[in-house]
C-alpha positions in Angstrom: 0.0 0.0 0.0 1.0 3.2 -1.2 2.1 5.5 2.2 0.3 8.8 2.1 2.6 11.9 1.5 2.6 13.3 5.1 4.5 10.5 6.2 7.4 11.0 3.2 10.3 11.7 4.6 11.9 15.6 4.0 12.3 17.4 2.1 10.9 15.1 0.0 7.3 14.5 1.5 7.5 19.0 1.8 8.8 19.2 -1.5 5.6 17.6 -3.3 2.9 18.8 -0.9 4.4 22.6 -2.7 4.3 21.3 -5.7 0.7 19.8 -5.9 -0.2 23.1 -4.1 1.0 24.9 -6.5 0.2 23.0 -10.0 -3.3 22.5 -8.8 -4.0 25.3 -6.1 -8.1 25.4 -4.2 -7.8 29.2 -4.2 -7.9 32.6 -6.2 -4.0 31.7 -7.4 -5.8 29.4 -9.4 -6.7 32.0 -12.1 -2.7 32.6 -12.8 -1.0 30.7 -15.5 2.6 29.6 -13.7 5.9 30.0 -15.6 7.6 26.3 -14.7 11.3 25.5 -15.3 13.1 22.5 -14.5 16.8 23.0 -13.5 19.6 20.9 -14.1 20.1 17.7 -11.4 23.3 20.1 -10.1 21.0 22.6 -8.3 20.3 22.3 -5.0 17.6 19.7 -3.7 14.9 22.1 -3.3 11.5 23.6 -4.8 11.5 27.1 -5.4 8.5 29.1 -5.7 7.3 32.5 -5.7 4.5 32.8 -7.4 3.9 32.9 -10.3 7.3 31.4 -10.7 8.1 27.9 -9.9 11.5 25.7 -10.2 12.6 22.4 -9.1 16.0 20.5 -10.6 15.3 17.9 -12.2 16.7 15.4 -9.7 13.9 16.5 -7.6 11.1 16.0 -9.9 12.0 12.6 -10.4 11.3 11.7 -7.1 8.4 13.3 -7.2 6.9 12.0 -10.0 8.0 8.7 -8.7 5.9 9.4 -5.7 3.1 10.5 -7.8 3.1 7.9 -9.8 2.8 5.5 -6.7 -0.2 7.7 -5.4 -2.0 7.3 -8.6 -1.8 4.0 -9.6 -2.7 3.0 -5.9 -6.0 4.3 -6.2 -6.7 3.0 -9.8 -6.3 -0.3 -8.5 -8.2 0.2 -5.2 -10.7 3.3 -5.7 -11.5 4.9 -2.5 -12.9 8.3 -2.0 -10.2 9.1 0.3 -7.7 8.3 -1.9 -9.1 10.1 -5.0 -7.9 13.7 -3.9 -4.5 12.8 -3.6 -4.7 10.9 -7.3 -5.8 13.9 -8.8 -3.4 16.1 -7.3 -0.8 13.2 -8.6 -2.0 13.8 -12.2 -0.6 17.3 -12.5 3.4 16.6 -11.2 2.7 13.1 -13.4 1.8 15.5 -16.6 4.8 17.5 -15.2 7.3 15.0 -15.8 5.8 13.3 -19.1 3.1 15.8 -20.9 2.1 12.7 -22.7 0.9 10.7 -20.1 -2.5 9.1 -20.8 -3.6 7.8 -17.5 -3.2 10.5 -16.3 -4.6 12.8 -18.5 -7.7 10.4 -18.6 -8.4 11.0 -15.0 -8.2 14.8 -15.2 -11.1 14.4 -18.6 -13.1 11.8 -15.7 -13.1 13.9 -12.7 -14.5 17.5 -14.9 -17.0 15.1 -16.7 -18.4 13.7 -13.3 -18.8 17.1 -12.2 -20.5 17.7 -15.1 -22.7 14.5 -15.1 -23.1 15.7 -11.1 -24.4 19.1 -12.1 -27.2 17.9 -14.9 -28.7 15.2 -12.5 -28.7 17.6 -9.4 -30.7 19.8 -11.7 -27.9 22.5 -12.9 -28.1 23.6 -9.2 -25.7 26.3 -8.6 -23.2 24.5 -5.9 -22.7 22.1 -9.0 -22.5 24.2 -11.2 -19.4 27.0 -9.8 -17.4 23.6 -9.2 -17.9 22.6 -12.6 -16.8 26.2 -13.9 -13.8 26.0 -11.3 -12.5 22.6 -12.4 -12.6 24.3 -16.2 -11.3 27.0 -15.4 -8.7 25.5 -13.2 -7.9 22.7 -16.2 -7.5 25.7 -18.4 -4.7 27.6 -16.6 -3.0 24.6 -15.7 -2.6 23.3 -19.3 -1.7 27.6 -19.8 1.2 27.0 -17.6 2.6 24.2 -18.9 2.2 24.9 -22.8 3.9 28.2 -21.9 6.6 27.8 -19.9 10.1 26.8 -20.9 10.2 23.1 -21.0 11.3 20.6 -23.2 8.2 18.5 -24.0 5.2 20.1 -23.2 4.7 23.1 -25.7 4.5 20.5 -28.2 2.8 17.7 -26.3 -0.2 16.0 -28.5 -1.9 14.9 -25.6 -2.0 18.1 -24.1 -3.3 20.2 -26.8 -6.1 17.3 -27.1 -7.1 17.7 -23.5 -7.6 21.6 -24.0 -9.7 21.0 -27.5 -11.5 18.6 -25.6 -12.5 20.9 -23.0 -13.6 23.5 -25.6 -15.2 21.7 -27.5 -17.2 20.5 -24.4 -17.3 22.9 -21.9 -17.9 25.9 -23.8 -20.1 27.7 -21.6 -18.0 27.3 -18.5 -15.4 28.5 -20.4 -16.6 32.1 -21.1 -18.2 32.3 -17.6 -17.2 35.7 -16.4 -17.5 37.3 -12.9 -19.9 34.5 -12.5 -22.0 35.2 -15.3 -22.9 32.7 -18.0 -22.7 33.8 -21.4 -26.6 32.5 -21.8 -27.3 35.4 -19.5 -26.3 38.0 -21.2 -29.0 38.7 -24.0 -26.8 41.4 -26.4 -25.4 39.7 -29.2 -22.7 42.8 -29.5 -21.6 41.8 -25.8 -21.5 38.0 -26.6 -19.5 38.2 -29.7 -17.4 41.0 -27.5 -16.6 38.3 -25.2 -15.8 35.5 -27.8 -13.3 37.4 -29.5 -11.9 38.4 -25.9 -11.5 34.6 -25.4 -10.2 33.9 -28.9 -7.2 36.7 -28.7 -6.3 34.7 -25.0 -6.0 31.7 -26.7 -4.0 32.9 -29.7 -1.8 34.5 -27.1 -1.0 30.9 -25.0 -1.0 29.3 -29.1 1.5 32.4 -29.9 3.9 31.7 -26.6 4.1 27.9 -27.2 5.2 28.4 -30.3 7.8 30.4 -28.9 8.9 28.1 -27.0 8.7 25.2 -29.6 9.2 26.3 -33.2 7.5 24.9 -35.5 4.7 23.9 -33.4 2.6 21.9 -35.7 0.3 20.7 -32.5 -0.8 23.9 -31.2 -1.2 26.1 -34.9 -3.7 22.5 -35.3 -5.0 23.5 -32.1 -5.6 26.7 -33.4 -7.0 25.9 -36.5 -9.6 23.3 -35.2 -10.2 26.0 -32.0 -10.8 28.4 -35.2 -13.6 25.8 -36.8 -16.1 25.5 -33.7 -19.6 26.7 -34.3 -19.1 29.3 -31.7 -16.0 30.7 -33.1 -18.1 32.2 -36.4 -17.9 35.5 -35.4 -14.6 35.7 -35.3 -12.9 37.9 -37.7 -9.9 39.0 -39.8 -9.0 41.2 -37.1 -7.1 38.2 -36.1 -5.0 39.1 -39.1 -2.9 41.8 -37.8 -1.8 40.4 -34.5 -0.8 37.1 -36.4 1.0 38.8 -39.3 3.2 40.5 -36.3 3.7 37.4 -35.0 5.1 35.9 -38.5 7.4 38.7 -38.8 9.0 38.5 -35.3 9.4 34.5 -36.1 9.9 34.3 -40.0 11.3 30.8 -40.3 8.6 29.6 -38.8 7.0 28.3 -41.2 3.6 26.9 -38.9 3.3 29.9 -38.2 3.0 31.6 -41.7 1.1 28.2 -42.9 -1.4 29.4 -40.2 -1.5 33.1 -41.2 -2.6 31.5 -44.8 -5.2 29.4 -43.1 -6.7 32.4 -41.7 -6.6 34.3 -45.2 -7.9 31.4 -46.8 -11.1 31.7 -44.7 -12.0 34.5 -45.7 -15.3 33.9 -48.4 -12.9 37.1 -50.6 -9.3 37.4 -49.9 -8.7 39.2 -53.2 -11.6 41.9 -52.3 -10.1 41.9 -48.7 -8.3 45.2 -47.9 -6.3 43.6 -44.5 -5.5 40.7 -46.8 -4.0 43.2 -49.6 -2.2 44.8 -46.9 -1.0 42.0 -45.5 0.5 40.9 -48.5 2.1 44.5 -49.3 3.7 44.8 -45.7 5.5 41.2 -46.2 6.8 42.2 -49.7 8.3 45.5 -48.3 9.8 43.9 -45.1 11.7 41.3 -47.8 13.0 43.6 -49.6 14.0 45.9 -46.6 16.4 43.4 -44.9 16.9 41.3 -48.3 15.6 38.5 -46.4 15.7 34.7 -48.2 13.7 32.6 -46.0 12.0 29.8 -47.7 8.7 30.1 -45.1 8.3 33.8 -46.1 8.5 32.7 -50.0 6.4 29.9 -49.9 4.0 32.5 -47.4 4.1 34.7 -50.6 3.4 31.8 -53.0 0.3 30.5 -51.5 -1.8 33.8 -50.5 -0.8 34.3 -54.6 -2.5 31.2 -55.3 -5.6 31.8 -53.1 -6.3 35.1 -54.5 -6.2 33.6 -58.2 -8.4 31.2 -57.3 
């Protein structure tokens, strides 16, 4: 039987109650995406945390995740409500360690669709209901903090960007809850769509970030593009375009990222009759020839928004 972590012996047992605490806090801290980094084994033995900032060497997380790991499995194989706090807790320094790790990304997808299932037979009562939004909301900024901070794996990690699709396409409504508000309450279609595109330019931010910190980030501009496709997304516009093209230009060998850009374009009903698209196009041409640039991604960029307006 798996020993419960107040009896781990320090700094050890310390150690992982800070980091549980911190990857999957009960309070207002919750809202804040964390910037994670994982030291080399070298450092010293310690967690270190100020929030939002959070460090461990990777000696460290090893043990941790070893002791995670334990805590999990032990209450997959013997479920007991006592024990299910501490395996979900587990899940996030688990997903830590390997970003692709289906168990436990299969139990974090269980626990916010029990809540769920808990909320529609208690008759969408209110109690129900807040914790379903929290656990969202919570899953949300967790998966924001590990897509965005500077680690190896996880900008890039299939499994994550599937869990956060999942919950979107899912779980809309308790994700645009704001200030306790459901978006179903608010009758003016100006202040709905107002809202949508608020939540679309956050989620091109945490896309943008990750694929900073993995370039050529095929899973998260996929993300984006199926993110971009959802019923409720419709009214989003090309004033996308602008913040995206800026993006290209800071990053122009990424090529994801241009191959995106022409996604966008291409979604337009009219590119050639589209005067951000024209611009576009005329901005890119002059910042070539300003700094001679020869990137392939540019050119090919070039190439197929000159195919889609001949079309």
């Amino acid at each position: 039987m798996t020993p419960p972590v107040s009896n781990l012996s320090n700094p050890t047992g310390h150690a992982y109650t800070q980091l549980t605490s911190a990857l999957h806090p009960s309070n207002s801290e919750g809202s804040t995406i964390l910037e994670v980094d994982i030291l080399p084994s070298s450092h010293c033995p310690q967690l270190l945390y100020e929030h939002p900032a959070l460090a461990l060497p990777k000696a460290l997380l090893v043990q941790l995740y070893l002791t995670a790991r334990r805590l999990l499995f032990a209450h997959l194989a013997s479920p007991r409500e006592e024990t299910y706090d501490a395996a979900l807790k587990a899940t996030s320094v688990v997903l830590l360690w390997d970003p692709n790790h289906l168990t436990a990304a299969n139990f974090r997808k269980r626990h916010i669709q029990s809540l769920s299932n808990r909320w529609v037979e208690n008759g969408y009562g209110e109690r129900d209901g807040r914790r379903l939004r929290d656990a969202v909301q919570r899953e949300l900024r967790f998966l924001d903090s590990l897509v965005t901070s500077p680690l190896n794996k996880h900008a890039k990690a299939s499994t994550l960007w599937g869990q956060r699709l999942w919950i979107m396409q899912n779980f809309w409504a308790q994700v645009l809850l704001e200030d306790g508000c459901s978006m179903e309450g608010d009758t003016s279609k100006k202040a709905t769509i107002k809202r949508i595109m608020s939540h679309w330019d956050c989620e091109l931010h945490v896309i943008m970030k990750a694929g900073e910190r993995h370039p050529r980030n095929y899973y998260a501009w996929q993300y984006a593009r199926q993110l971009f496709w959802l019923p409720q997304m419709k009214e989003i516009s090309v004033e996308s375009f602008g913040q995206m093209h800026q993006w290209c230009l800071m990053h122009p060998r990424d090529v994801s990222g241009w191959g995106f850009l022409v996604f966008l374009m291409a979604s337009e009903e009219t590119v050639d009759g589209d005067s951000d698209g024209k611009r576009i196009v005329r901005e890119t041409t002059e910042w070539v020839r300003k700094y001679e640039w020869e990137g392939e991604s540019v050119e090919w960029f070039l190439k197929a928004v000159g195919q889609l307006q001949l079309d």
